[in-house]
mmJSON file of the N, C-alpha and C atoms, coordinates in Angstrom:
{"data_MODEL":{"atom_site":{
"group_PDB":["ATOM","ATOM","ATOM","ATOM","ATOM","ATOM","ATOM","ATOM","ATOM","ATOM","ATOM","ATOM","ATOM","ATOM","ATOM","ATOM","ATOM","ATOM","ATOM","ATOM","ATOM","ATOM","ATOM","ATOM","ATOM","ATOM","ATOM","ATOM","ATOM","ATOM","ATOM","ATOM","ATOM","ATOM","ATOM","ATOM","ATOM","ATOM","ATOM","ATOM","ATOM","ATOM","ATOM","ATOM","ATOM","ATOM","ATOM","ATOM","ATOM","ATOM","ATOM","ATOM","ATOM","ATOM","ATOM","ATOM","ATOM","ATOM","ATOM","ATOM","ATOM","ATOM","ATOM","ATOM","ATOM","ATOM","ATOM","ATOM","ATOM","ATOM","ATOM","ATOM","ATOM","ATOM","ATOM","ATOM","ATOM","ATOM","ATOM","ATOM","ATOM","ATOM","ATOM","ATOM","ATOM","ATOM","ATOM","ATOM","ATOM","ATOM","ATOM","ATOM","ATOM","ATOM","ATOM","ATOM","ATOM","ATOM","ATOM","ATOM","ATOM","ATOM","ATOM","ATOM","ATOM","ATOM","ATOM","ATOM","ATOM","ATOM","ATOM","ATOM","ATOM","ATOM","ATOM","ATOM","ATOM","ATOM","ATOM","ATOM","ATOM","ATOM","ATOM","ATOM","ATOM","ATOM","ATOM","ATOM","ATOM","ATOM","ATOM","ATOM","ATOM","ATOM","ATOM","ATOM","ATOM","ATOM","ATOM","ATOM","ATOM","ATOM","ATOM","ATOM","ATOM","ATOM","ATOM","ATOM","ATOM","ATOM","ATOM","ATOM","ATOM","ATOM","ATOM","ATOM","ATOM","ATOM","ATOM","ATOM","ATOM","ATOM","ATOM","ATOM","ATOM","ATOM","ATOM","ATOM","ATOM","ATOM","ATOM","ATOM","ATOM","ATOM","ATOM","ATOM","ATOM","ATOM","ATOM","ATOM","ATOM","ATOM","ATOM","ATOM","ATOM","ATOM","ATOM","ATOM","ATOM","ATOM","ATOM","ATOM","ATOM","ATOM","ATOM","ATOM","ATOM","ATOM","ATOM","ATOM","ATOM","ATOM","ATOM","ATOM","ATOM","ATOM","ATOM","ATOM","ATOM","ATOM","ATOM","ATOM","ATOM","ATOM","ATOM","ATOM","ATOM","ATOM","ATOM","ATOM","ATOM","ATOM","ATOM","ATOM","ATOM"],
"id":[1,2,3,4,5,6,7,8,9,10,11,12,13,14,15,16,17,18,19,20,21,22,23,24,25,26,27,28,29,30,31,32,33,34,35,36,37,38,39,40,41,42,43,44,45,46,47,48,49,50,51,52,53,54,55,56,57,58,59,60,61,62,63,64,65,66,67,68,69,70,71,72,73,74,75,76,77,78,79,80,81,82,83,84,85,86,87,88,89,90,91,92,93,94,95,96,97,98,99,100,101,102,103,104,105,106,107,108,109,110,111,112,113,114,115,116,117,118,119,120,121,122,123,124,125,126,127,128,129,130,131,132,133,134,135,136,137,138,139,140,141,142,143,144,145,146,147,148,149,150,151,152,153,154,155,156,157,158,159,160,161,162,163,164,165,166,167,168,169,170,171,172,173,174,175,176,177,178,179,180,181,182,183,184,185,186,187,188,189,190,191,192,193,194,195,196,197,198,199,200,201,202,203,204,205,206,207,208,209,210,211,212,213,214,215,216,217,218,219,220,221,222,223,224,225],
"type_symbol":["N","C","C","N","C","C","N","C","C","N","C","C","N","C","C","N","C","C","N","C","C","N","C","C","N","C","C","N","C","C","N","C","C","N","C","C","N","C","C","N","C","C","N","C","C","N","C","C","N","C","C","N","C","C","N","C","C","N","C","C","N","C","C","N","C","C","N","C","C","N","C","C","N","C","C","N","C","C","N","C","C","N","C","C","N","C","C","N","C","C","N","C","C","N","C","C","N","C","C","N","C","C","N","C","C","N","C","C","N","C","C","N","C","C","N","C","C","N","C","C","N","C","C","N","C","C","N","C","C","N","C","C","N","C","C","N","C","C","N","C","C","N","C","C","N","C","C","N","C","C","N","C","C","N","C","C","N","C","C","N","C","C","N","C","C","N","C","C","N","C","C","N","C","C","N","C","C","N","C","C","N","C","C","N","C","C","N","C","C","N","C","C","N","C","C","N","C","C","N","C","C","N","C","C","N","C","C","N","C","C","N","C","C","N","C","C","N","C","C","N","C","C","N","C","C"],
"label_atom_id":["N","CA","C","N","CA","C","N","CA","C","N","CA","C","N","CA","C","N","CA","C","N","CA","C","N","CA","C","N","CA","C","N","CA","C","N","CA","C","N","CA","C","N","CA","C","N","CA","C","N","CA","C","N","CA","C","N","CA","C","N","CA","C","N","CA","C","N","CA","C","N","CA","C","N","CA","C","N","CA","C","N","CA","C","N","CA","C","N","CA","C","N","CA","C","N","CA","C","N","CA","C","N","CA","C","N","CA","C","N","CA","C","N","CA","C","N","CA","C","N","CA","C","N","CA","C","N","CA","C","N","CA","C","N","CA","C","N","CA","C","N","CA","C","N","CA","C","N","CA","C","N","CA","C","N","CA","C","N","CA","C","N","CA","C","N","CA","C","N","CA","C","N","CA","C","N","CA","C","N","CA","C","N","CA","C","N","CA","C","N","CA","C","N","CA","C","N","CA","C","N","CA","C","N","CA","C","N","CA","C","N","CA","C","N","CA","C","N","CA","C","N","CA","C","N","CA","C","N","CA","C","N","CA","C","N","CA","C","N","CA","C","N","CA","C","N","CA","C","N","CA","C","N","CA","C","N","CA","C","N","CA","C"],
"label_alt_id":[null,null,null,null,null,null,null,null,null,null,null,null,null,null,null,null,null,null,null,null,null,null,null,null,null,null,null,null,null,null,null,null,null,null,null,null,null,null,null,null,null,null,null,null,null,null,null,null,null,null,null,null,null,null,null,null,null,null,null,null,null,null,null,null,null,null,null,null,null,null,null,null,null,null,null,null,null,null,null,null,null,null,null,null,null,null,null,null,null,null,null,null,null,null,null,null,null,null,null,null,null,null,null,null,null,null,null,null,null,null,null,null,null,null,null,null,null,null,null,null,null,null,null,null,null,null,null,null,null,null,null,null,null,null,null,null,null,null,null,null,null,null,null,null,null,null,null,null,null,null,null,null,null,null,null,null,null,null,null,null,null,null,null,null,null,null,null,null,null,null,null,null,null,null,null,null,null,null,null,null,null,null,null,null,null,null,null,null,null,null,null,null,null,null,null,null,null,null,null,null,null,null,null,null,null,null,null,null,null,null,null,null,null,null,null,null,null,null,null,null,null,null,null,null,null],
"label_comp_id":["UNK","UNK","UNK","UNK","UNK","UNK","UNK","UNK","UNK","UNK","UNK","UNK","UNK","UNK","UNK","UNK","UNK","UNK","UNK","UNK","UNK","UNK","UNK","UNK","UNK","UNK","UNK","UNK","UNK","UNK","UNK","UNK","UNK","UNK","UNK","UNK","UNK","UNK","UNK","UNK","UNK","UNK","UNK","UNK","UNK","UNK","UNK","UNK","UNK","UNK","UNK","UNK","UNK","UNK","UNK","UNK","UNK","UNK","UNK","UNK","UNK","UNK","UNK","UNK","UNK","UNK","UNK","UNK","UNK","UNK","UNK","UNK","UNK","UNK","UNK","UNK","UNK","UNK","UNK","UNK","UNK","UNK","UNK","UNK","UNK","UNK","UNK","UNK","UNK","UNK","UNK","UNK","UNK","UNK","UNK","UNK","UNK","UNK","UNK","UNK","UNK","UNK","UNK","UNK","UNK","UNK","UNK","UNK","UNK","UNK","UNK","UNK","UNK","UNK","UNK","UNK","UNK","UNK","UNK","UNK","UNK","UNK","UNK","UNK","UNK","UNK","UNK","UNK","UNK","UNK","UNK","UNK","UNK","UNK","UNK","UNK","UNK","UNK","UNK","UNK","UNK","UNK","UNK","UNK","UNK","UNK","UNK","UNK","UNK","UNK","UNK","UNK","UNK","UNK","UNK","UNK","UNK","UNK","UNK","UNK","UNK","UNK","UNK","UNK","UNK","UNK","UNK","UNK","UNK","UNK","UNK","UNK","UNK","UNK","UNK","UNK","UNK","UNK","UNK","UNK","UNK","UNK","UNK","UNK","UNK","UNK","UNK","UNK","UNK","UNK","UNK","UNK","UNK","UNK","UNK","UNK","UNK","UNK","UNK","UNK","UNK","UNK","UNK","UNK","UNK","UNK","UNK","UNK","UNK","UNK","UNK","UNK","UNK","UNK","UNK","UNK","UNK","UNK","UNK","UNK","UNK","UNK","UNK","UNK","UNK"],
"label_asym_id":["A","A","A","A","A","A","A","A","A","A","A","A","A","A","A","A","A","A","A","A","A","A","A","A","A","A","A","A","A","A","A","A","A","A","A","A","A","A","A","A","A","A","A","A","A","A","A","A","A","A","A","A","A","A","A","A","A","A","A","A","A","A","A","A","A","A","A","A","A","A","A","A","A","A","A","A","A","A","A","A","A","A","A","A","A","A","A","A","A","A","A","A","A","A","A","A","A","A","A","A","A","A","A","A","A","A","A","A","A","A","A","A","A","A","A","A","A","A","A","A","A","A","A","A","A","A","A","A","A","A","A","A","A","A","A","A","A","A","A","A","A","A","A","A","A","A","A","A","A","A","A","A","A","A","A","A","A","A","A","A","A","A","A","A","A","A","A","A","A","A","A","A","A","A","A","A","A","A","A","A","A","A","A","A","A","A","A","A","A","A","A","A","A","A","A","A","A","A","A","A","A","A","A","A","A","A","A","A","A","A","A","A","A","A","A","A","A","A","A","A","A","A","A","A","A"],
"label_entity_id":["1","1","1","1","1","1","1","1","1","1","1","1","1","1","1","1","1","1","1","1","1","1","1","1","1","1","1","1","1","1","1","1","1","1","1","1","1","1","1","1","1","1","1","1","1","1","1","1","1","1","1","1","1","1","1","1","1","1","1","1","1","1","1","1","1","1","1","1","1","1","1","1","1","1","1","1","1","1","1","1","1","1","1","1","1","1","1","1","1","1","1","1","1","1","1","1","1","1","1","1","1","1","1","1","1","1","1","1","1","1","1","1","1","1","1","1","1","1","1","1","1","1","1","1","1","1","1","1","1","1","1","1","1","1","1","1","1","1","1","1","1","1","1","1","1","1","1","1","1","1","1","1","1","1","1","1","1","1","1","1","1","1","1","1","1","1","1","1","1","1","1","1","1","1","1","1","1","1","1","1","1","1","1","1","1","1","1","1","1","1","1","1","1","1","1","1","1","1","1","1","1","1","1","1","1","1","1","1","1","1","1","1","1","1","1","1","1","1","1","1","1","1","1","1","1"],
"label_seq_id":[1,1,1,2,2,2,3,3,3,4,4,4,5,5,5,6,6,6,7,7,7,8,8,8,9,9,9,10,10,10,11,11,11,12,12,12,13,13,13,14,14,14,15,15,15,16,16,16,17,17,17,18,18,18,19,19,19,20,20,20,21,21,21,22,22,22,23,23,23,24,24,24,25,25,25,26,26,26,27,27,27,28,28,28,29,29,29,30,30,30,31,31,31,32,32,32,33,33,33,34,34,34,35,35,35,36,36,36,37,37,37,38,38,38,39,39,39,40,40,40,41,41,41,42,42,42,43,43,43,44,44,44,45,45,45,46,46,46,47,47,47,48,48,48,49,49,49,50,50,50,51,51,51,52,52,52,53,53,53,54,54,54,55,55,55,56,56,56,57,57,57,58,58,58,59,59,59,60,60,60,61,61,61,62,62,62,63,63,63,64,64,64,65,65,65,66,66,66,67,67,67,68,68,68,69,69,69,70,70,70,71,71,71,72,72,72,73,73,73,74,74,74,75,75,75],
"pdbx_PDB_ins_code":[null,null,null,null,null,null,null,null,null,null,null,null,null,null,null,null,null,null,null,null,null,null,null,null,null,null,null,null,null,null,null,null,null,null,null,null,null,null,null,null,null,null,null,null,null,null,null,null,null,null,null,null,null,null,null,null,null,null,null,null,null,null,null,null,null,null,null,null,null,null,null,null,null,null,null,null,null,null,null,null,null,null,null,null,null,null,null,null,null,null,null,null,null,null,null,null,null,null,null,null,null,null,null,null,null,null,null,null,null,null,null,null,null,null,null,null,null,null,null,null,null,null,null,null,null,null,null,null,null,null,null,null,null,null,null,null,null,null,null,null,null,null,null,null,null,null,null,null,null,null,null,null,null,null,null,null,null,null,null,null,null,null,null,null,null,null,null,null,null,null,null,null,null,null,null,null,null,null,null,null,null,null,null,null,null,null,null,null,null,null,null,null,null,null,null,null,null,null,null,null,null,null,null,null,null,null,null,null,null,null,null,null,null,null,null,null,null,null,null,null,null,null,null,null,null],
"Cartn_x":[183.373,182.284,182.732,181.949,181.929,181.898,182.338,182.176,181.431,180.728,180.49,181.337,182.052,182.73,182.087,182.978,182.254,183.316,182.332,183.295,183.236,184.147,183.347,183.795,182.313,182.286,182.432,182.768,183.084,182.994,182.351,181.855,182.847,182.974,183.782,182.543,181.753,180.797,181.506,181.188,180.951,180.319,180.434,180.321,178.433,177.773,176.072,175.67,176.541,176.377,175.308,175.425,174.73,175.211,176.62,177.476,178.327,178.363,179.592,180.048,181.105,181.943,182.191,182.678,182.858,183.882,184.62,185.953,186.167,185.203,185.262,186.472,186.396,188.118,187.926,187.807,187.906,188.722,190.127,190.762,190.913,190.597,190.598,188.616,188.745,187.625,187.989,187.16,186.89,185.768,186.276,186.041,184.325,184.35,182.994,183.178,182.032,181.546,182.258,182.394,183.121,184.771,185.256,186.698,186.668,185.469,185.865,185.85,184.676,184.675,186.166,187.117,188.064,188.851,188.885,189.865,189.348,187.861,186.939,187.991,188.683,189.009,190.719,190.712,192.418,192.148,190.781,190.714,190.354,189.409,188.966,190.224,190.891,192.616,193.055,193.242,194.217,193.328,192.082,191.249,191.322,191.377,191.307,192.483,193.53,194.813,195.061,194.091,194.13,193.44,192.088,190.966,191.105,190.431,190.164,189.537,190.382,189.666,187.911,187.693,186.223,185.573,186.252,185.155,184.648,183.689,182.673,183.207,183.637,184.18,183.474,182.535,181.48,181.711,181.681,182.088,180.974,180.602,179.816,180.148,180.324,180.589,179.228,179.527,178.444,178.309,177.77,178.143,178.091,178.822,179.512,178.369,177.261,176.261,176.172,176.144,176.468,174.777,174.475,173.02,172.25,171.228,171.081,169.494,169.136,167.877,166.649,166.551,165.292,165.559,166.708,167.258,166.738,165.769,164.959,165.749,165.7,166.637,166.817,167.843,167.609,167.214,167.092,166.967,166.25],
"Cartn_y":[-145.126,-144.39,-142.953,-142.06,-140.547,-140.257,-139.504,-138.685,-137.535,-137.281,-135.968,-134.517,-134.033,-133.031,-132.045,-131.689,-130.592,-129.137,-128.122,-126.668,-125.658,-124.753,-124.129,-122.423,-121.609,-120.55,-120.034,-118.487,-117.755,-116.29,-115.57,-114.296,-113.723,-111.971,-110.773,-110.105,-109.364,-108.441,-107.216,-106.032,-104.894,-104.788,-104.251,-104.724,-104.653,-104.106,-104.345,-105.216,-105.9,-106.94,-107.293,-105.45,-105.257,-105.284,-105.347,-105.133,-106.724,-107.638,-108.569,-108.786,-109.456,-109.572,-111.014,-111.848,-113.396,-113.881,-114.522,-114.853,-116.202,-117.343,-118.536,-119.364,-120.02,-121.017,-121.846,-121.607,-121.922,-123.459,-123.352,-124.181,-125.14,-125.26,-126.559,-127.393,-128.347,-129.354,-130.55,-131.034,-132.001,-133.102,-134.033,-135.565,-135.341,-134.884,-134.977,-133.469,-133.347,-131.755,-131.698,-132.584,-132.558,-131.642,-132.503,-132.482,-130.752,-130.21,-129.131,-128.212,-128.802,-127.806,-127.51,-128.604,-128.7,-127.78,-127.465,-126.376,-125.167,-124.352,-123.825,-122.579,-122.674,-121.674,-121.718,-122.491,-121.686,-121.038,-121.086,-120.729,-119.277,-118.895,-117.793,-117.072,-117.612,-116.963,-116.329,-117.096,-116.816,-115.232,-115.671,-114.099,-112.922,-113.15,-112.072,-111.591,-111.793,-111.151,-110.094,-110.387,-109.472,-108.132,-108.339,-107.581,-106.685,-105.364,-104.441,-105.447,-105.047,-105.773,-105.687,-104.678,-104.352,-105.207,-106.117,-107.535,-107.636,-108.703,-110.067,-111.111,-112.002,-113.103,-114.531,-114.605,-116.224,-117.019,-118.386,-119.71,-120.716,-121.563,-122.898,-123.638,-124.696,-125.993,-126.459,-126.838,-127.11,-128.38,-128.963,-130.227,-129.632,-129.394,-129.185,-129.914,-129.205,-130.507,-129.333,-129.874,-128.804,-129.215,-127.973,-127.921,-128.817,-129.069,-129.856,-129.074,-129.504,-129.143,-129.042,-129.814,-129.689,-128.146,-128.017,-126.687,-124.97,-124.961,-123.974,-122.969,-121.472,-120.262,-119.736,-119.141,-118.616,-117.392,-116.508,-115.032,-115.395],
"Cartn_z":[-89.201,-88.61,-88.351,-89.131,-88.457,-87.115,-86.677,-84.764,-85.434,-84.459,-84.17,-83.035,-83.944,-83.03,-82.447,-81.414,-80.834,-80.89,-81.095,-80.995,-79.554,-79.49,-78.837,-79.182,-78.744,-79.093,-77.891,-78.285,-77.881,-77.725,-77.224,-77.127,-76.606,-76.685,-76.016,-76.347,-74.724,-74.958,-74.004,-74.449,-73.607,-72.045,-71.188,-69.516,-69.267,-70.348,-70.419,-71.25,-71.59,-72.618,-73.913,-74.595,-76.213,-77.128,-76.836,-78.044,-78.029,-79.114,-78.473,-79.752,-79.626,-81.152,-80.628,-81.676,-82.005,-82.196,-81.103,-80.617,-80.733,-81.704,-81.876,-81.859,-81.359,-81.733,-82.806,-84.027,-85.32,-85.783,-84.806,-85.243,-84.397,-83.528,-83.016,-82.453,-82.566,-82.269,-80.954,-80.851,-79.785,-80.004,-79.428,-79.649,-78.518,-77.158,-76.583,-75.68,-75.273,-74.499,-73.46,-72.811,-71.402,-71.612,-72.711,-72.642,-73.584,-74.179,-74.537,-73.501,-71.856,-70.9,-69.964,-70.632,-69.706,-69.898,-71.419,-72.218,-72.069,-71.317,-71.622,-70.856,-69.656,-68.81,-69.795,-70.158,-71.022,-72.215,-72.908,-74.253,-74.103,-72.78,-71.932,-71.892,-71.23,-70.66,-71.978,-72.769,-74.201,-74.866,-74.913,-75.513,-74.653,-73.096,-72.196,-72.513,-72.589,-72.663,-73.872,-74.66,-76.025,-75.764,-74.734,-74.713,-73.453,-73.333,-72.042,-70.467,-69.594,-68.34,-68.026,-68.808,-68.445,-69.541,-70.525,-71.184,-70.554,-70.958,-70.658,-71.73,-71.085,-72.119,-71.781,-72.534,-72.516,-73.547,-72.891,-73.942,-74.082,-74.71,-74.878,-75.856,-75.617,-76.349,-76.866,-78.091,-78.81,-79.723,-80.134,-81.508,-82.284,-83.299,-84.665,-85.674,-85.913,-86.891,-88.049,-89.147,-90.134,-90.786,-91.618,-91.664,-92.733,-92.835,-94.254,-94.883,-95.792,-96.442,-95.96,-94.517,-93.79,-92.77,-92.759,-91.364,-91.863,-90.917,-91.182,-90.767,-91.707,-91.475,-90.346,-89.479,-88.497,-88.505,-89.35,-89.676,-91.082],
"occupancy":[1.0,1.0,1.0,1.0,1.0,1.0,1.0,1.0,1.0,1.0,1.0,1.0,1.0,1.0,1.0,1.0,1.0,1.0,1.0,1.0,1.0,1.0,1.0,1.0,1.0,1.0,1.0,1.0,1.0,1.0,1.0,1.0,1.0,1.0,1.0,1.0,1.0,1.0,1.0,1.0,1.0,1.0,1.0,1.0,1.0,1.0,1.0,1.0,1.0,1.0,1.0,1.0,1.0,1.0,1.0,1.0,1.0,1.0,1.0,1.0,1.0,1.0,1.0,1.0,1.0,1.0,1.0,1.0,1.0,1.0,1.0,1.0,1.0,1.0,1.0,1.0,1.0,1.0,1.0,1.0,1.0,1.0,1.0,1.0,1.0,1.0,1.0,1.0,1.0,1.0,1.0,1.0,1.0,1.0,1.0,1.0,1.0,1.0,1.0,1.0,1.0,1.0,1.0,1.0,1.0,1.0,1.0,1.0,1.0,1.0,1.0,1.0,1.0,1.0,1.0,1.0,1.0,1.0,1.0,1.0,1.0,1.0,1.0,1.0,1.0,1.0,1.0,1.0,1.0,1.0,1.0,1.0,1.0,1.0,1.0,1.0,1.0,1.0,1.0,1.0,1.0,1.0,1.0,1.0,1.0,1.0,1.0,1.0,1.0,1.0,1.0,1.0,1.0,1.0,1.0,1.0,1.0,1.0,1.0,1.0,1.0,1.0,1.0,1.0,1.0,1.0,1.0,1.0,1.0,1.0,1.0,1.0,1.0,1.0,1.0,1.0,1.0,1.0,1.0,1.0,1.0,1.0,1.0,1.0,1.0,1.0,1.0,1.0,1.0,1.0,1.0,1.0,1.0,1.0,1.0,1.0,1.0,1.0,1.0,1.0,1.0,1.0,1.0,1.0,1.0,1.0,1.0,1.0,1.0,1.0,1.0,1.0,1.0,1.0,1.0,1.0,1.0,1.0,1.0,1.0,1.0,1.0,1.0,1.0,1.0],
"B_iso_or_equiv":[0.0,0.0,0.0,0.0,0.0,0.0,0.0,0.0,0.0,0.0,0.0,0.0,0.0,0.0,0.0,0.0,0.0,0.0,0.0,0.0,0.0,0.0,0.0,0.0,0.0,0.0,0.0,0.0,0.0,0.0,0.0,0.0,0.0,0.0,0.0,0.0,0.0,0.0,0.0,0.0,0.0,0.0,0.0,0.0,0.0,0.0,0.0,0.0,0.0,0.0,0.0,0.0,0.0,0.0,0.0,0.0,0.0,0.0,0.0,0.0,0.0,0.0,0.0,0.0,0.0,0.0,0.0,0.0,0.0,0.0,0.0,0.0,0.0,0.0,0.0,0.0,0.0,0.0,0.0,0.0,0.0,0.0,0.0,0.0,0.0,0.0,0.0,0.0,0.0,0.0,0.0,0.0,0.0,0.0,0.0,0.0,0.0,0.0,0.0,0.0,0.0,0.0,0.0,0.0,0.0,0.0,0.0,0.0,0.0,0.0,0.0,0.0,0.0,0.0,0.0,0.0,0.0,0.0,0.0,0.0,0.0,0.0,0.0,0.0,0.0,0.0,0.0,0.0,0.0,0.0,0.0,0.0,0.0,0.0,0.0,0.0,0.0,0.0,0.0,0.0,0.0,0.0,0.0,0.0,0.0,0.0,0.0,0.0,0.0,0.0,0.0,0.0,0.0,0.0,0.0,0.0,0.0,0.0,0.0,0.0,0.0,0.0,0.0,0.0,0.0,0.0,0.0,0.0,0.0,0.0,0.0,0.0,0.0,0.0,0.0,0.0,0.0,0.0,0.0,0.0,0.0,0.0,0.0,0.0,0.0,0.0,0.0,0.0,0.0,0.0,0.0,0.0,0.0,0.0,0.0,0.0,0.0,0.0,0.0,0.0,0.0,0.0,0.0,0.0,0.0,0.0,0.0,0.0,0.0,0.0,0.0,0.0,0.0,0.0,0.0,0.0,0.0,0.0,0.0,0.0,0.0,0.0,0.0,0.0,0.0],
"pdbx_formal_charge":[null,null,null,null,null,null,null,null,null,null,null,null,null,null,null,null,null,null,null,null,null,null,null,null,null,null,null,null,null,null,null,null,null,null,null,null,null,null,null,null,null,null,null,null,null,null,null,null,null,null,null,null,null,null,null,null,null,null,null,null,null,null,null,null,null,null,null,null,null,null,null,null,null,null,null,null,null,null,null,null,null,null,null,null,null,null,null,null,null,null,null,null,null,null,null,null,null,null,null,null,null,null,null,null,null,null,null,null,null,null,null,null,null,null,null,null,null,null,null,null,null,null,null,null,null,null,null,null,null,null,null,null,null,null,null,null,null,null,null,null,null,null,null,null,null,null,null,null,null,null,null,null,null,null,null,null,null,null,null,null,null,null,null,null,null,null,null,null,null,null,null,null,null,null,null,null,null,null,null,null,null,null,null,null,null,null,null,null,null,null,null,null,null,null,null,null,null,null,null,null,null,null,null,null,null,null,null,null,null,null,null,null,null,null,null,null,null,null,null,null,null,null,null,null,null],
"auth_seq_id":[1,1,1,2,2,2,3,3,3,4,4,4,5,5,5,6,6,6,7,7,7,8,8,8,9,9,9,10,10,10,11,11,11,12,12,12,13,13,13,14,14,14,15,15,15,16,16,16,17,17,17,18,18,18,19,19,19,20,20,20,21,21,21,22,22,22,23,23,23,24,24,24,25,25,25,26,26,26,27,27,27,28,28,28,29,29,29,30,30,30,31,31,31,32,32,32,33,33,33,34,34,34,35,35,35,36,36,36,37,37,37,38,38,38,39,39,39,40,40,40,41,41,41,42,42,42,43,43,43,44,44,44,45,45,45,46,46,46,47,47,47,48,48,48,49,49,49,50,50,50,51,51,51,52,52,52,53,53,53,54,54,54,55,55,55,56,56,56,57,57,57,58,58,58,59,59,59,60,60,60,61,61,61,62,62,62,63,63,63,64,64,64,65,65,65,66,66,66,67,67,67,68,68,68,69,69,69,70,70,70,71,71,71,72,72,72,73,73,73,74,74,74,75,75,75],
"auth_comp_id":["UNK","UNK","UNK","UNK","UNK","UNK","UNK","UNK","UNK","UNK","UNK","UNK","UNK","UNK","UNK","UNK","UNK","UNK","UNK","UNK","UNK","UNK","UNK","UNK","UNK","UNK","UNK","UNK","UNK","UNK","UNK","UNK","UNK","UNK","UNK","UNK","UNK","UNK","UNK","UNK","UNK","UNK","UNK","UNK","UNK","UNK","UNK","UNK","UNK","UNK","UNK","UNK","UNK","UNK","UNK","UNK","UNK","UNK","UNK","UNK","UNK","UNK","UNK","UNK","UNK","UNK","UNK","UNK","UNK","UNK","UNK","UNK","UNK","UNK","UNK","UNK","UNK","UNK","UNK","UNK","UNK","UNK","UNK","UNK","UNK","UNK","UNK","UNK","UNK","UNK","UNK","UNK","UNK","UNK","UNK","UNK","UNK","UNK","UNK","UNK","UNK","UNK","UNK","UNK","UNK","UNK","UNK","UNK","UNK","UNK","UNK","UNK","UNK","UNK","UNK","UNK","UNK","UNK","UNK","UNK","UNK","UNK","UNK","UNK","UNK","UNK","UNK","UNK","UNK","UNK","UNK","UNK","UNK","UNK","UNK","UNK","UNK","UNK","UNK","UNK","UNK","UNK","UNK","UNK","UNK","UNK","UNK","UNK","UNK","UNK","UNK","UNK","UNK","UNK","UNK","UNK","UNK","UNK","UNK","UNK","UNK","UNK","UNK","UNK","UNK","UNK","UNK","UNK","UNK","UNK","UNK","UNK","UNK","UNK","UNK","UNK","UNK","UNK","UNK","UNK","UNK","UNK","UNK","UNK","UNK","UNK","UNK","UNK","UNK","UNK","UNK","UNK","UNK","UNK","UNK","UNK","UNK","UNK","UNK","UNK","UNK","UNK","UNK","UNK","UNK","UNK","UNK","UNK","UNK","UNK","UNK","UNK","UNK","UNK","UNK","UNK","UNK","UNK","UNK","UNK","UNK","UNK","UNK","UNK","UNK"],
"auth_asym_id":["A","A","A","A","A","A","A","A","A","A","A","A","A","A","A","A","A","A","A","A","A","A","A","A","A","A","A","A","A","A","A","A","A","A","A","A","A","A","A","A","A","A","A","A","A","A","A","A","A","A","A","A","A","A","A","A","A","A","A","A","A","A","A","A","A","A","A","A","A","A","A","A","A","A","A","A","A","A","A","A","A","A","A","A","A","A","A","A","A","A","A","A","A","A","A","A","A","A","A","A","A","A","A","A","A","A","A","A","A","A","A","A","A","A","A","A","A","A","A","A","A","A","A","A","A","A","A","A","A","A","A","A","A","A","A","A","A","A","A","A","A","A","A","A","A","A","A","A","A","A","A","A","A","A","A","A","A","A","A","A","A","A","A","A","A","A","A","A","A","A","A","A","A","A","A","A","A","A","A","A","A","A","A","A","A","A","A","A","A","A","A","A","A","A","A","A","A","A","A","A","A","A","A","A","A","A","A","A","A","A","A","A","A","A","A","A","A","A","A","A","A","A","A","A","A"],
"auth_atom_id":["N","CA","C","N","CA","C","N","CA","C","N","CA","C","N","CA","C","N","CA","C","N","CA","C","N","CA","C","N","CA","C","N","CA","C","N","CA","C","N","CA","C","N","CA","C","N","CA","C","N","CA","C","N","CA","C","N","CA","C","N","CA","C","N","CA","C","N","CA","C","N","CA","C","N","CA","C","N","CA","C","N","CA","C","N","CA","C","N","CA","C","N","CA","C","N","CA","C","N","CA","C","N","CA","C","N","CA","C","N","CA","C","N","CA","C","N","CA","C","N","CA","C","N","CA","C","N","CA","C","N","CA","C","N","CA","C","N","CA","C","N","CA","C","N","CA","C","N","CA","C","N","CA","C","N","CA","C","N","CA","C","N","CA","C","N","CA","C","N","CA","C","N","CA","C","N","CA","C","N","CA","C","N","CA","C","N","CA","C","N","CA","C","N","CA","C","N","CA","C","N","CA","C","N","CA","C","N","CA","C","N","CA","C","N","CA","C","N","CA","C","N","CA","C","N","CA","C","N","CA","C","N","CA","C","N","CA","C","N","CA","C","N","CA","C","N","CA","C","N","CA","C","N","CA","C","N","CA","C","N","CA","C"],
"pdbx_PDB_model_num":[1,1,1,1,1,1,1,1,1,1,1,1,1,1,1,1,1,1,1,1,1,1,1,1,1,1,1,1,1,1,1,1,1,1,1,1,1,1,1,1,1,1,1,1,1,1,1,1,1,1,1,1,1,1,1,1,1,1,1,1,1,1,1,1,1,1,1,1,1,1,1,1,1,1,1,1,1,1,1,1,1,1,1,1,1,1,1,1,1,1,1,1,1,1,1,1,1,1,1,1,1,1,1,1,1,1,1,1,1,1,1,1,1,1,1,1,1,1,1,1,1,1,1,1,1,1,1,1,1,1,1,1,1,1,1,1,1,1,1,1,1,1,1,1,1,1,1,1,1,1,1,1,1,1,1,1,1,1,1,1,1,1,1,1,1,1,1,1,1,1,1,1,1,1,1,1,1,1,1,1,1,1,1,1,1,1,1,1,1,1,1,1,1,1,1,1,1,1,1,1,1,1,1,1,1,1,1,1,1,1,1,1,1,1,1,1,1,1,1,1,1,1,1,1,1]
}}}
């Protein structure tokens, strides 16, 4: 049986929050949402250290469902 994983993303915006760039954690996944919220404040930690104190650094865990032929465009 397949799982459904979960990811989580990751934003770095500017302190008015119009500008943001995409700080995804690419390489790692998770088994359910909970356990990605657990990692949510170290994955935060690891990007802040790269970036200006005046970020905005936002996360959400999401299910990983990859699209199929009925998935209407977003744009």
């Amino acid at each position: 049986m397949k799982a459904v994983l979960v990811a989580m993303h990751l934003v770095a915006c500017q302190p008015d929050l119009l500008i943001c760039k995409d700080m995804s954690v690419n390489s790692k996944r998770w088994t359910d949402v909970e356990t990605c919220r657990q990692d949510r404040d170290a994955e935060i930690f690891r990007v802040k250290q790269t970036l200006p104190e005046t970020v905005v650094v936002m996360s959400r865990c999401r299910y990983l469902i990859g699209k199929d032929r009925r998935t209407a465009p977003a744009f």
